[in-house]
N, C-alpha and C positions, 0 to 999 in steps of 0.2 A: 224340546220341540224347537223346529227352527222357524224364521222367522220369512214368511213369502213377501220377497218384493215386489212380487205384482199382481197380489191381490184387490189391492185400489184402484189399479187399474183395468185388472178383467173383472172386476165384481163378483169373483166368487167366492161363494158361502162356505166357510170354513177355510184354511189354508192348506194352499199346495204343494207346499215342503211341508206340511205335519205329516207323523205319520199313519200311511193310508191303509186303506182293506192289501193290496199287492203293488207291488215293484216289478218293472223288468228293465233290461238292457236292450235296445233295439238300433238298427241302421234303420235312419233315416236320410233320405238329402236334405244338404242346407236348403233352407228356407228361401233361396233366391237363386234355387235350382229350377230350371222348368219343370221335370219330372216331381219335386214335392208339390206345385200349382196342378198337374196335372191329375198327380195320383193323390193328392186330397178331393179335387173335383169329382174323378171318379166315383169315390166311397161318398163323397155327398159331405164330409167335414173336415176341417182343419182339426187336427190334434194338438198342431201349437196355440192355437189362438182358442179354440172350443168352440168356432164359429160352424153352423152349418152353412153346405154352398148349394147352387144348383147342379144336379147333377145331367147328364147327357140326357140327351131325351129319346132316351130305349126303353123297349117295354118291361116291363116288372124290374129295372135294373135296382129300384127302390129297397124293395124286397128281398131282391136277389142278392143286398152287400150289404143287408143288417149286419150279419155275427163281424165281418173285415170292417166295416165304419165305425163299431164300438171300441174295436182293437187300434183305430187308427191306420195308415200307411207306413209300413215300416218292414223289415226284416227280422226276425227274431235272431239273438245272439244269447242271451238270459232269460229263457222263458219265465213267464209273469211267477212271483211266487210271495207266500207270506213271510214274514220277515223277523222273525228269530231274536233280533236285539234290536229293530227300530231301523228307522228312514238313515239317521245321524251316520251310526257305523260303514250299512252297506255302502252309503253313496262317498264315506270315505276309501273305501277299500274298492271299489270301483274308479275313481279317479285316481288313485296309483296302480293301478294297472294299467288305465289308458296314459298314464304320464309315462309307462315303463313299454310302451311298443310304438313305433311309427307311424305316421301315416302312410297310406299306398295307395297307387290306380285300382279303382274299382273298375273290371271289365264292362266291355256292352252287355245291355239285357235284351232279355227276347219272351215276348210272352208264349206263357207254356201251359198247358192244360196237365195239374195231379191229380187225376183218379178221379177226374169232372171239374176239379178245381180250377180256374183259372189264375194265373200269378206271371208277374215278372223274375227272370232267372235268368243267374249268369250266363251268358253266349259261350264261355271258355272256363275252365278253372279258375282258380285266384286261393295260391299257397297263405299268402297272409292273410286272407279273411277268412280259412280252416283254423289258421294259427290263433289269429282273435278268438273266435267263437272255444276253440276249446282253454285258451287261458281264462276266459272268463266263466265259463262251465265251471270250470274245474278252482278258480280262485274267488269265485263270490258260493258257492254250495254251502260252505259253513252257514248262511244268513239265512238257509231256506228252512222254513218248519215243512216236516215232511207231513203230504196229505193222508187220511185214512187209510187203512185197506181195503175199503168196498169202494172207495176213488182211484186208487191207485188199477183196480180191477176192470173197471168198466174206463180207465184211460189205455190199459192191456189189450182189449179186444182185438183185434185182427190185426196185431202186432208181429213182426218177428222175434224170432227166440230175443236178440240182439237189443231191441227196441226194447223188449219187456224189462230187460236188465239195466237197461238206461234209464227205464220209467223209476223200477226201484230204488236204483242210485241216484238220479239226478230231479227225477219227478218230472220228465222229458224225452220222448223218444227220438227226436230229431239230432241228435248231439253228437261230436267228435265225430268217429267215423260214419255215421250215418246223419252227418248235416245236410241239408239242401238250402240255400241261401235262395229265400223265397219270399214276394212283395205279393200276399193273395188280394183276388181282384173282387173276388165272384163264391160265393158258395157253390159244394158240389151241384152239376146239374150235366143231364146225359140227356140228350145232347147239350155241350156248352154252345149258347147262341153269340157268345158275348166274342168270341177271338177275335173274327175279322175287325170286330165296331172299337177292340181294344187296340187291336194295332195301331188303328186309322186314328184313335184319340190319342195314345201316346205318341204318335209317329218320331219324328226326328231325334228326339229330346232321349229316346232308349238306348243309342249310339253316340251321346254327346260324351267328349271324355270328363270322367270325374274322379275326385278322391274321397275317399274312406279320412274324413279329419277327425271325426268325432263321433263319439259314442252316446245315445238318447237314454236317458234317464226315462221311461213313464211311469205315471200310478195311477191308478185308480180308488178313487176315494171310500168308495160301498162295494156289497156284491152287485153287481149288472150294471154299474154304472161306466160312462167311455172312460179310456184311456188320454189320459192327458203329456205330451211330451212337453215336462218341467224344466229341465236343462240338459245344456251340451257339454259331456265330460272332453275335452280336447285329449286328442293322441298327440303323445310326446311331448307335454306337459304344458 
């Protein structure tokens, strides 16, 4: 078990390098980015700190960013998984991969509506942040215990062929060639009300230029419980 440094100081019950209920790898912005002030406000919590905040004052938006506030503001790169040999291994073998690739310009983002969903998403491609998302797929897998077959089932449903296969192998249908590097805002809703109120809250800060330095550790302590971002694995060592 490892040892939390800053458990004394956030006063949380248990520690937060022990190891948890899940693990994942996520893009986050540095913490003295506008955009992570921004897109923590939005969801209503800080994932670094555990702190809740006030969120905008739109109707039901409370409501409407439960499931994105427990996950925290992030991208997924590792989707959340259980962990096969412990916290100790993965989060070694996860910092020598982010020690073994660069940093890069993360493009502008634009908010974007998936299938009701609202999210932030790349304005343009970006080769290196495919290239991350699939070395770390494909070089943290070993750590994942694979879910049942009646979960793996009802995570299938209105899948592509492609997706289903990914689900099987990876326990993830967003992955390699069907990544979409996505910041969800909003749970689905038809009509989404939330665009314009999202632009106007994110505004300038979706166009500011940034880099991809480091890779977010989070976990999650229990089932249901948030997603906490514990440490920054640095790219390129």
């Amino acid at each position: 078990m490892m040892a939390c440094p800053w458990c004394a100081a956030c006063g949380a019950r248990g520690c937060a390098l022990a190891n948890p209920y899940r693990a994942a790898i996520y893009y986050a912005p540095e913490t003295d980015d506008p955009l992570w002030r921004q897109g923590s406000a939005w969801l209503g919590r800080d994932a670094a700190t555990g702190l809740n905040l006030p969120q905008p004052a739109l109707p039901n938006l409370p409501a409407n960013t439960e499931a994105p506030r427990r996950y925290g503001f992030h991208a997924t790169l590792k989707a959340p998984l259980s962990l096969r040999f412990g916290l100790k291994p993965f989060l070694a073998d996860a910092e020598a991969l982010a020690a073994a690739l660069p940093p890069f310009a993360l493009p502008p983002l634009i908010v974007t509506s998936l299938n009701g969903f609202l999210a932030l998403c790349l304005a343009t491609p970006s080769p290196a942040l495919h290239t991350l998302e699939t070395v770390l797929v494909r070089g943290l897998d070993r750590h994942r215990l694979p879910e049942d077959a009646q979960t793996q089932a009802q995570r299938a449903q209105g899948r592509t062929p492609r997706q289903r296969a990914y689900i099987a192998r990876y326990g993830y249908p967003l992955v390699i060639e069907e990544f979409l590097f996505h910041m969800t805002l909003t749970a689905a809703l038809s009509p989404n009300p939330y665009h314009a109120p999202a632009e106007a809250h994110f505004g300038p800060a979706l166009s500011l230029p940034r880099r991809v330095e480091s890779l977010c550790l989070f976990t999650q302590h229990q089932p249901g419980a948030p997603f906490r971002l514990i440490r920054r694995l640095k790219l390129g060592g």
